[in-house]
PyMOL Python script that loads the backbone (N, CA, C, O; Angstrom):
from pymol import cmd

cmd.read_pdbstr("""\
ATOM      1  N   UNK A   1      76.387  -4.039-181.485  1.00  0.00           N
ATOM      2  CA  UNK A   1      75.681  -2.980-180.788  1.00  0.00           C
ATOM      3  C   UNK A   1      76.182  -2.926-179.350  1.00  0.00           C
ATOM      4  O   UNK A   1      76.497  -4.042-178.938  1.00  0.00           O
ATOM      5  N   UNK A   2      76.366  -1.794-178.347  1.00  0.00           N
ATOM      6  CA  UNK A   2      76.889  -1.598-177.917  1.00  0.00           C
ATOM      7  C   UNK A   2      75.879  -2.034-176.803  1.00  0.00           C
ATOM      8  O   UNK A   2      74.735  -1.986-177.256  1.00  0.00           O
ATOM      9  N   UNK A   3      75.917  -2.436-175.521  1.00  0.00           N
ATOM     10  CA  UNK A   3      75.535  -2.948-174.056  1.00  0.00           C
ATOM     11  C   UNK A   3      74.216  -1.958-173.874  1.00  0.00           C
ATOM     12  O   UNK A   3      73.032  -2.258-173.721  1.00  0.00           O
ATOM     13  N   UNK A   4      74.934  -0.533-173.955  1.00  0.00           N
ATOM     14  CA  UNK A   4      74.003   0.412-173.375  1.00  0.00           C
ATOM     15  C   UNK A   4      73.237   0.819-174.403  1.00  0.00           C
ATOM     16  O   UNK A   4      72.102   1.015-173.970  1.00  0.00           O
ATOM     17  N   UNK A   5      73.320   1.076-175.739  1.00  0.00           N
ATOM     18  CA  UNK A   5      72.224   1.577-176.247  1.00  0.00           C
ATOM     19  C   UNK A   5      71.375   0.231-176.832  1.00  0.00           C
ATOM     20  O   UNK A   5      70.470   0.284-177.665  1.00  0.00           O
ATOM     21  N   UNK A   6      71.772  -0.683-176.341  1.00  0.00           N
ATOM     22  CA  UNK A   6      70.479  -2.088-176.838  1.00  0.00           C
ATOM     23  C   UNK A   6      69.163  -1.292-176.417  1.00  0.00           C
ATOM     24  O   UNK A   6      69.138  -0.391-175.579  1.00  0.00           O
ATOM     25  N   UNK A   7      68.305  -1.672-176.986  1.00  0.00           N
ATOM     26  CA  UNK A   7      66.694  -1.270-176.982  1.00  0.00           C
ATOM     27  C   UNK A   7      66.064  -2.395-175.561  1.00  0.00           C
ATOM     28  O   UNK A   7      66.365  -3.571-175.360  1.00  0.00           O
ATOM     29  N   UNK A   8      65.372  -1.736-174.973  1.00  0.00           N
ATOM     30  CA  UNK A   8      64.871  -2.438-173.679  1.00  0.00           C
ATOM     31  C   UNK A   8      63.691  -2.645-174.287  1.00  0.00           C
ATOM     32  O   UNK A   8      62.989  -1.733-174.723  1.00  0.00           O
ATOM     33  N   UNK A   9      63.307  -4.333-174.368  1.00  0.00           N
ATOM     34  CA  UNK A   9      61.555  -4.708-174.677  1.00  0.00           C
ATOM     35  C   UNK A   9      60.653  -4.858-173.506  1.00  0.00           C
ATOM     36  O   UNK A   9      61.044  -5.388-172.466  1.00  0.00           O
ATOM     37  N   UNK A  10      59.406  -4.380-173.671  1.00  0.00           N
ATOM     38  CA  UNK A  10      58.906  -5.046-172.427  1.00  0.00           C
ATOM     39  C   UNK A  10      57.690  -5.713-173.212  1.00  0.00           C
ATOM     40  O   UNK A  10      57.669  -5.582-174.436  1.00  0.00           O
ATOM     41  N   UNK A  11      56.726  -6.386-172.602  1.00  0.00           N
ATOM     42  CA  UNK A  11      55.515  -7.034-172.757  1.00  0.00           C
ATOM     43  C   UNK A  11      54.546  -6.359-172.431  1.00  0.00           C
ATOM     44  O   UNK A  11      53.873  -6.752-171.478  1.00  0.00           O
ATOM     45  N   UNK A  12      54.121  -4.920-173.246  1.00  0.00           N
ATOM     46  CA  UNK A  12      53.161  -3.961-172.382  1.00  0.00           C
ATOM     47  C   UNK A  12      51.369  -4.750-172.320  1.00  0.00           C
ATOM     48  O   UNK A  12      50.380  -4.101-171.978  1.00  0.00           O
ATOM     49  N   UNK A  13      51.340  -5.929-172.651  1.00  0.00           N
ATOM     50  CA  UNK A  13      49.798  -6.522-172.799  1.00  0.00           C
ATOM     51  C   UNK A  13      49.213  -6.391-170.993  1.00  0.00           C
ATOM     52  O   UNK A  13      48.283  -5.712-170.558  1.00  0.00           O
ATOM     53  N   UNK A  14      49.983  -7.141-170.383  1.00  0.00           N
ATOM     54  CA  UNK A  14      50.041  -7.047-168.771  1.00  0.00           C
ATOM     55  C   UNK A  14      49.395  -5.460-168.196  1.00  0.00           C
ATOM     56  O   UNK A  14      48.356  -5.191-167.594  1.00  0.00           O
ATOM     57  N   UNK A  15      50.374  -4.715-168.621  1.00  0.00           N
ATOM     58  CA  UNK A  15      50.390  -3.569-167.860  1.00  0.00           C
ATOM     59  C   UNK A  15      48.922  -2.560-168.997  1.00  0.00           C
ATOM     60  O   UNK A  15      48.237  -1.566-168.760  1.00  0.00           O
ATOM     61  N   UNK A  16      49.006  -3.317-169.957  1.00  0.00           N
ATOM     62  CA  UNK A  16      47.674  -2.448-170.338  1.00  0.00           C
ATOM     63  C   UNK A  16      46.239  -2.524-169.939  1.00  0.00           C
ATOM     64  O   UNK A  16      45.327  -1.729-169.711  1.00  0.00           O
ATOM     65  N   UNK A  17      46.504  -4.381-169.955  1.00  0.00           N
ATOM     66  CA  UNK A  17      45.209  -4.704-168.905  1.00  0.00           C
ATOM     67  C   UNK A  17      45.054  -4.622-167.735  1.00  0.00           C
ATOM     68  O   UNK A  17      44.088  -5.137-167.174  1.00  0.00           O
ATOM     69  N   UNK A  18      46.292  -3.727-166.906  1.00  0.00           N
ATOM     70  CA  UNK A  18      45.888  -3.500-165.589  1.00  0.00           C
ATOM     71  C   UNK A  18      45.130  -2.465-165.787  1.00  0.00           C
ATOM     72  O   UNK A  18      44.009  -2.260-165.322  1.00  0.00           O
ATOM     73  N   UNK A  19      45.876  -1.681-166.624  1.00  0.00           N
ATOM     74  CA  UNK A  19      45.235  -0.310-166.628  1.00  0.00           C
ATOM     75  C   UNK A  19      43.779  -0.267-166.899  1.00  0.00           C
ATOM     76  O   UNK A  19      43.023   0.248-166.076  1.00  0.00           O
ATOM     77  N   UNK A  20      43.171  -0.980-168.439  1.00  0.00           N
ATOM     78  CA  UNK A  20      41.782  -0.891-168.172  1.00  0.00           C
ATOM     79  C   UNK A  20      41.171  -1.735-167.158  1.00  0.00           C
ATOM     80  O   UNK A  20      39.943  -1.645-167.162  1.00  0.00           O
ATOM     81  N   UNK A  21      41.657  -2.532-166.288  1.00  0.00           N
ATOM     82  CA  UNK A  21      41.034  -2.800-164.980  1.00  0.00           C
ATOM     83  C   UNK A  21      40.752  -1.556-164.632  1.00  0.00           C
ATOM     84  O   UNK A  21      39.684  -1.012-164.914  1.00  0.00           O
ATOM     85  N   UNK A  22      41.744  -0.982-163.957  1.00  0.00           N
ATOM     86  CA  UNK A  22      42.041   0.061-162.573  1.00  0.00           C
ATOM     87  C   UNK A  22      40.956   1.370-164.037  1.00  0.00           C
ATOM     88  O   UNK A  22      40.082   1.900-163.350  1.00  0.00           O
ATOM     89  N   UNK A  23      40.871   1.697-164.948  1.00  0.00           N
ATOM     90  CA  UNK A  23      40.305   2.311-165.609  1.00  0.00           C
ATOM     91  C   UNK A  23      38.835   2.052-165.535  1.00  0.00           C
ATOM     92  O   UNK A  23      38.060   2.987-165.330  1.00  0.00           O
ATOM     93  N   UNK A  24      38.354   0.641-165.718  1.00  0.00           N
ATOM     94  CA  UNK A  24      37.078   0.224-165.750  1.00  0.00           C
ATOM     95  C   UNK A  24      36.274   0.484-163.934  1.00  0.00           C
ATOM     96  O   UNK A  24      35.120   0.804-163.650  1.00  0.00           O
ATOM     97  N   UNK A  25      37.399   0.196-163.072  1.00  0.00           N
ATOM     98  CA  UNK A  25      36.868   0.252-161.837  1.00  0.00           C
ATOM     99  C   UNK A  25      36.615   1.321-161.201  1.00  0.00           C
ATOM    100  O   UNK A  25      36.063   1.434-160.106  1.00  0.00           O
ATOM    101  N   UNK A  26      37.221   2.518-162.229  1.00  0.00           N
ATOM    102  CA  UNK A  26      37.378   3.814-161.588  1.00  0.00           C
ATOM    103  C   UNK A  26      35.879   4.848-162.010  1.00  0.00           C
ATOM    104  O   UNK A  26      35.157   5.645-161.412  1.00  0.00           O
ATOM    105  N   UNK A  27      35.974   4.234-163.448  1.00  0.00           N
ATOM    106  CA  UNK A  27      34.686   4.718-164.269  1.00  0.00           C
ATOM    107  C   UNK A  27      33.431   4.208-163.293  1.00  0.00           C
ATOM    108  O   UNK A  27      32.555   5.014-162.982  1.00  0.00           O
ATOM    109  N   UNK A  28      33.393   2.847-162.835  1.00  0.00           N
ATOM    110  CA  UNK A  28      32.201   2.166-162.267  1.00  0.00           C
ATOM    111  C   UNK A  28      32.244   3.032-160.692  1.00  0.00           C
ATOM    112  O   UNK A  28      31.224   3.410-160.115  1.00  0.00           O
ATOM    113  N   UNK A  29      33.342   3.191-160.289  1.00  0.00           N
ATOM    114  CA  UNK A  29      33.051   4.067-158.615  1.00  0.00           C
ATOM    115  C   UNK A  29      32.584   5.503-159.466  1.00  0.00           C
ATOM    116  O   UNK A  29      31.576   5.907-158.886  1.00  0.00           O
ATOM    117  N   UNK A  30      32.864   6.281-160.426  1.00  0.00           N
ATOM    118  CA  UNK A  30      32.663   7.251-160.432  1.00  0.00           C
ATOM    119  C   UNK A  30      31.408   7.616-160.867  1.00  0.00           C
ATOM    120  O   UNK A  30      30.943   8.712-160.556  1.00  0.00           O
ATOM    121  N   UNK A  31      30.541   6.480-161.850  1.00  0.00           N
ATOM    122  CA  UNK A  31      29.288   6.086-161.662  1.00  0.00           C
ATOM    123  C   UNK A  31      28.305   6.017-161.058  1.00  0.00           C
ATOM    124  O   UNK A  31      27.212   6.512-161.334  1.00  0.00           O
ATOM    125  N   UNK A  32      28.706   5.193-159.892  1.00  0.00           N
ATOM    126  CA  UNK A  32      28.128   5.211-158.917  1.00  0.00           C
ATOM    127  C   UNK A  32      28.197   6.323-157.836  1.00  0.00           C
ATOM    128  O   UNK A  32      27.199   6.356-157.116  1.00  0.00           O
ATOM    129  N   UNK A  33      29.039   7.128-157.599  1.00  0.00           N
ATOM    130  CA  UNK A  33      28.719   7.988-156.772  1.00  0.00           C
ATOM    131  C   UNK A  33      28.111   9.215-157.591  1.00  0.00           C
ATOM    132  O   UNK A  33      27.571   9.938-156.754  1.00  0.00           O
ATOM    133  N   UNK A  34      28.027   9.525-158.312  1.00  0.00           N
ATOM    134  CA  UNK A  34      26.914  10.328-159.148  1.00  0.00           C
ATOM    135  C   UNK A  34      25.641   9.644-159.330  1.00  0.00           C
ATOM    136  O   UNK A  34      24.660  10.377-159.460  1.00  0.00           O
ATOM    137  N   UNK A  35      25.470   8.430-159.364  1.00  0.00           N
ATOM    138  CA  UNK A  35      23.858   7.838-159.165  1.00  0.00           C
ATOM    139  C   UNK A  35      23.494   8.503-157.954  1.00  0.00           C
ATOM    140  O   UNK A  35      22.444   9.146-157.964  1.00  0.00           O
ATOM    141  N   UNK A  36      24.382   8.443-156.612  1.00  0.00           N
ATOM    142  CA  UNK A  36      24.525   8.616-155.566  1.00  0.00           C
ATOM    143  C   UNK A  36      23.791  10.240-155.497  1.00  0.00           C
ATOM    144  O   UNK A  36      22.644  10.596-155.227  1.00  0.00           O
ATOM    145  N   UNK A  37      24.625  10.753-155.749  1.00  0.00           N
ATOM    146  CA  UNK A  37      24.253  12.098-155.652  1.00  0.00           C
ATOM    147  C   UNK A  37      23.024  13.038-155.990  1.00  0.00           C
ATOM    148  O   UNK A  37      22.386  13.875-155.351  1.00  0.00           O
ATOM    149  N   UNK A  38      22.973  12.520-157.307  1.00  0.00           N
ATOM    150  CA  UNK A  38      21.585  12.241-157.881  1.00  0.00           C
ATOM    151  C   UNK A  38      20.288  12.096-156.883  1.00  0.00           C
ATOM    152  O   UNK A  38      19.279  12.790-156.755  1.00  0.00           O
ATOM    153  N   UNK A  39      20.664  11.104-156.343  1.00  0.00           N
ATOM    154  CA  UNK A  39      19.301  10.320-155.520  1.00  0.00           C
ATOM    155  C   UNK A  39      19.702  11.433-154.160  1.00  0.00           C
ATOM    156  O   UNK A  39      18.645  11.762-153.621  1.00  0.00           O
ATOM    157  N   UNK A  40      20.417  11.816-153.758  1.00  0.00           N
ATOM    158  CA  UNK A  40      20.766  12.252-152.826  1.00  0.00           C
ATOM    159  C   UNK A  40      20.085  14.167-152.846  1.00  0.00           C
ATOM    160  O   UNK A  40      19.825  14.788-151.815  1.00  0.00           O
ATOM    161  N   UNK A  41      19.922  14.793-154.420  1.00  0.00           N
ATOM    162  CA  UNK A  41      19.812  15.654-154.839  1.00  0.00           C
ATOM    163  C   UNK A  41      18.270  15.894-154.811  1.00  0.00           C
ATOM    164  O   UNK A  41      17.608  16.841-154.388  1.00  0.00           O
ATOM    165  N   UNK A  42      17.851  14.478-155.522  1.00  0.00           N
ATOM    166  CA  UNK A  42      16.492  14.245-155.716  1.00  0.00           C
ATOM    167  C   UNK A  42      15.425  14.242-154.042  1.00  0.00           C
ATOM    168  O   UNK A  42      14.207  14.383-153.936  1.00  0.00           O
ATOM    169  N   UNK A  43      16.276  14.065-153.148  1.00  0.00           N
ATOM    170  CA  UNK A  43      15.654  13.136-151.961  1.00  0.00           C
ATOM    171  C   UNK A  43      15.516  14.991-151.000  1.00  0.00           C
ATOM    172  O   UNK A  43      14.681  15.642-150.372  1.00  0.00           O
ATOM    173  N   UNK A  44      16.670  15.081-151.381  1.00  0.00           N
ATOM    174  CA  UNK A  44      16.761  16.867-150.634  1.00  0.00           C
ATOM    175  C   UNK A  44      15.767  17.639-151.529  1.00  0.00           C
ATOM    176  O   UNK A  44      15.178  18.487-150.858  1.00  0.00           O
ATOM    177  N   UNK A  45      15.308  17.621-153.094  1.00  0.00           N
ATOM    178  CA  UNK A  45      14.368  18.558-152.679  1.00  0.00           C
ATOM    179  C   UNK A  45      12.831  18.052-153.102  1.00  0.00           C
ATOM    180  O   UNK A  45      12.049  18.766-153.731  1.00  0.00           O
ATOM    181  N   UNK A  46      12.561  16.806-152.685  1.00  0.00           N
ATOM    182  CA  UNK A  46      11.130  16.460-152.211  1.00  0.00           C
ATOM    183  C   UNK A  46      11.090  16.914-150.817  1.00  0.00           C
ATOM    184  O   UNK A  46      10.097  16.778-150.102  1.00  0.00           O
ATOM    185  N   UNK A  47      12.193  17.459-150.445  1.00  0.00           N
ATOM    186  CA  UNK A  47      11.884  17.120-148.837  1.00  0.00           C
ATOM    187  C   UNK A  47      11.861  19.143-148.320  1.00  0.00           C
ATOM    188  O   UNK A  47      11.334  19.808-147.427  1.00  0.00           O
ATOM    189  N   UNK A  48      12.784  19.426-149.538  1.00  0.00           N
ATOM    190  CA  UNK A  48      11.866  21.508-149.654  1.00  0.00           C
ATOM    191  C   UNK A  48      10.841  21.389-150.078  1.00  0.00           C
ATOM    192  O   UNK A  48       9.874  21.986-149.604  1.00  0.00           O
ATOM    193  N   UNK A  49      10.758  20.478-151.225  1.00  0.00           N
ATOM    194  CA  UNK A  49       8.585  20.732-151.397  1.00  0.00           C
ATOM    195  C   UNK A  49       7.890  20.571-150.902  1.00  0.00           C
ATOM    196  O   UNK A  49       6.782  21.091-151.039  1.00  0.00           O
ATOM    197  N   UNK A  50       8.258  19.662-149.979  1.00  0.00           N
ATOM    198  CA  UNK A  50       7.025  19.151-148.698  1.00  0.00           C
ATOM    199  C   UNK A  50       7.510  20.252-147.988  1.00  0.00           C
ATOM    200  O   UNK A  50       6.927  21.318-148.187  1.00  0.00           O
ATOM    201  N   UNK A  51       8.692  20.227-147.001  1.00  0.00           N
ATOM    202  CA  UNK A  51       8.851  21.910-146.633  1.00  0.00           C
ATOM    203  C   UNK A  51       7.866  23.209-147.007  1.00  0.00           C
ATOM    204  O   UNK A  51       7.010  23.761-146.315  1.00  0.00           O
ATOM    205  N   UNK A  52       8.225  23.427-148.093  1.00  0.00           N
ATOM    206  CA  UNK A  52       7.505  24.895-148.805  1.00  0.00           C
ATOM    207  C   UNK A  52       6.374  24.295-148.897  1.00  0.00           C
ATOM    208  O   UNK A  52       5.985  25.404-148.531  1.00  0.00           O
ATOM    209  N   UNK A  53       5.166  23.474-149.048  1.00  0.00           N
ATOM    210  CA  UNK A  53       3.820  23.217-149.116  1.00  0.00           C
ATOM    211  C   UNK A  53       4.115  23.323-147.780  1.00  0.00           C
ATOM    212  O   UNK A  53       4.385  24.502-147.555  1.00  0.00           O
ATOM    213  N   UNK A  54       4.193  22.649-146.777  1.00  0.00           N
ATOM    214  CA  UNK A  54       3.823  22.825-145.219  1.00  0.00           C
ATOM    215  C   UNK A  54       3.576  23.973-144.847  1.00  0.00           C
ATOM    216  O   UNK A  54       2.541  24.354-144.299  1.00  0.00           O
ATOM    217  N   UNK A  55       4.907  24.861-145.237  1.00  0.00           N
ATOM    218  CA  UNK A  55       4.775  26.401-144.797  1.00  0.00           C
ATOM    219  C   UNK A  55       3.672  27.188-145.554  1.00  0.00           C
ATOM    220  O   UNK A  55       2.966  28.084-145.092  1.00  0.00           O
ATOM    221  N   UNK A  56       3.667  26.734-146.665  1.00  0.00           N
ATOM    222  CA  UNK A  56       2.714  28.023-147.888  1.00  0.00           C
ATOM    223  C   UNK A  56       0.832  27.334-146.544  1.00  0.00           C
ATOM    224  O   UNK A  56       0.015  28.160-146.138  1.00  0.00           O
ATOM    225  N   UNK A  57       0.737  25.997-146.271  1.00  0.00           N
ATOM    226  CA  UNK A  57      -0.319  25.507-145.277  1.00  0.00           C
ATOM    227  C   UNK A  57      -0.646  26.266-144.314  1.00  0.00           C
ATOM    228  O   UNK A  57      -1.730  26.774-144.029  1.00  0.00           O
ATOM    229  N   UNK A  58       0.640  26.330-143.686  1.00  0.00           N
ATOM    230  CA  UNK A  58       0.674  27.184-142.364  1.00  0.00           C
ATOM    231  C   UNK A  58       0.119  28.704-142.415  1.00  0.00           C
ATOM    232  O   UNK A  58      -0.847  29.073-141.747  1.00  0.00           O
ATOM    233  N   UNK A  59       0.737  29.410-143.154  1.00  0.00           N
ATOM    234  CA  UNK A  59       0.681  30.675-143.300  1.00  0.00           C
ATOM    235  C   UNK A  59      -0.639  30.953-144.016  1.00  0.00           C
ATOM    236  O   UNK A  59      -1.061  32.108-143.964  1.00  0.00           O
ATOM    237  N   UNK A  60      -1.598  29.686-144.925  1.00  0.00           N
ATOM    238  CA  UNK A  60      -3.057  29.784-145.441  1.00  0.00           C
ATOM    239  C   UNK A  60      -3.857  29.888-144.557  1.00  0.00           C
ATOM    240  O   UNK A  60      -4.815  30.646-144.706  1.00  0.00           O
ATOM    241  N   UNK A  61      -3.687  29.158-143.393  1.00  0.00           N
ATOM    242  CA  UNK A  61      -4.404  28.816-142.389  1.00  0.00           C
ATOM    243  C   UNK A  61      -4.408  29.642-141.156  1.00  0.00           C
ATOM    244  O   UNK A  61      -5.390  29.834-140.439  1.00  0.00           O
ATOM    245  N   UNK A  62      -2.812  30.268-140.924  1.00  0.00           N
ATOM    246  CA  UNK A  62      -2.923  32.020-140.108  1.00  0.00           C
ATOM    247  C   UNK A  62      -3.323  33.092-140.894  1.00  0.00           C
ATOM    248  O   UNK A  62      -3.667  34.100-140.276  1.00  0.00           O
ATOM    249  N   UNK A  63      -3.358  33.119-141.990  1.00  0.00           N
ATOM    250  CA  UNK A  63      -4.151  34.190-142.751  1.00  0.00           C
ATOM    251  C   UNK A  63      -5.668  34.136-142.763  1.00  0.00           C
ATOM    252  O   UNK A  63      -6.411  35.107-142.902  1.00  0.00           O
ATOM    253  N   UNK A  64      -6.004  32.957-142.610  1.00  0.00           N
ATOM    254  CA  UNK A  64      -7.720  32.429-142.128  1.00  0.00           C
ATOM    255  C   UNK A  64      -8.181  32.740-141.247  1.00  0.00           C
ATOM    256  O   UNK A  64      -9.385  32.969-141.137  1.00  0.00           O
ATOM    257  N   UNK A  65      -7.128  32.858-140.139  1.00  0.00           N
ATOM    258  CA  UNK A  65      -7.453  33.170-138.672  1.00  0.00           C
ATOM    259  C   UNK A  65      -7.395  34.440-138.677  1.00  0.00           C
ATOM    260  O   UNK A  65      -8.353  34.912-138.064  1.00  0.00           O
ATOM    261  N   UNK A  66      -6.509  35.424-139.208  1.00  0.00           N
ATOM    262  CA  UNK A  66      -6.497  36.548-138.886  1.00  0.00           C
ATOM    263  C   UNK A  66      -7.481  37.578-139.667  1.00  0.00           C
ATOM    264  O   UNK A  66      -7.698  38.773-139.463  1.00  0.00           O
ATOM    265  N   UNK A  67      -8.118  36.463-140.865  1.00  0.00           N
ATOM    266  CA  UNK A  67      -9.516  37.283-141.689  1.00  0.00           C
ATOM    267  C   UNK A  67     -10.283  37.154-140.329  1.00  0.00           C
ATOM    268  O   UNK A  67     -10.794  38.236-140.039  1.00  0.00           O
ATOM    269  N   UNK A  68     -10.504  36.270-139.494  1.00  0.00           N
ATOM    270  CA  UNK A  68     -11.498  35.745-138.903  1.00  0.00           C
ATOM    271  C   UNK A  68     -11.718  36.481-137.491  1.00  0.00           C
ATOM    272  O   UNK A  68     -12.758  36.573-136.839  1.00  0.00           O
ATOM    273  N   UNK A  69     -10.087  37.115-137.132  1.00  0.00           N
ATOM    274  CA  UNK A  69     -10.226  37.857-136.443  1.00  0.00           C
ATOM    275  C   UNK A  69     -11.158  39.242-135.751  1.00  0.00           C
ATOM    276  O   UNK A  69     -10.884  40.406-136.043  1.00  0.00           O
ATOM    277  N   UNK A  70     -12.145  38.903-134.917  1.00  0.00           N
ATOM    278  CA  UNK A  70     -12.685  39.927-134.487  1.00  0.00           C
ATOM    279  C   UNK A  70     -12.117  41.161-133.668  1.00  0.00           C
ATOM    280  O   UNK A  70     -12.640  41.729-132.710  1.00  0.00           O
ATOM    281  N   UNK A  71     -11.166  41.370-134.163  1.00  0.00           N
ATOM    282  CA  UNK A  71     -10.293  42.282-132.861  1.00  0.00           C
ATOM    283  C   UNK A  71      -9.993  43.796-133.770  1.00  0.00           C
ATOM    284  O   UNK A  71      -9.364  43.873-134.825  1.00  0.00           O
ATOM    285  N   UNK A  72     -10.538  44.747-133.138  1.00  0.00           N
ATOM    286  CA  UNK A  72     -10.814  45.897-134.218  1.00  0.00           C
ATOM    287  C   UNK A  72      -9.108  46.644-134.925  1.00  0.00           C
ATOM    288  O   UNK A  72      -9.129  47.541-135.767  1.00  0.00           O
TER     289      UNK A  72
END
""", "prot")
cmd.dss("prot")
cmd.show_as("cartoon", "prot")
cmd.util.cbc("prot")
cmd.orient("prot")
């Protein structure tokens, strides 16, 4: 057989278990920043509901005043 067309072997066990490393570590960051977001999603809109109850408060309580209003 000739020099150049010999078959090149390699030992792909190495390079496969890098890969599901760098695979496993990528899945676990990508995991986690969607937990992330999540909580991040969740946290923004308790914080419009308390918002929108405050305001729907506000505006119960100037509508009270302005029934209450004696001004013709």
């Amino acid at each position: 057989m000739d020099r150049a067309t010999e078959p090149i072997t390699v030992d792909a066990e190495p390079y496969i278990a890098r890969l599901s490393a760098q695979l496993t570590e990528a899945w676990g960051k990508t995991q986690a920043d969607l937990a992330l977001a999540r909580e991040e999603i969740a946290v923004r809109a308790r914080r419009e509901a308390a918002k929108d109850q405050r305001i729907n408060e506000l505006e119960a309580a100037l509508a009270e005043l302005e029934a209450a209003s004696t001004r013709p």
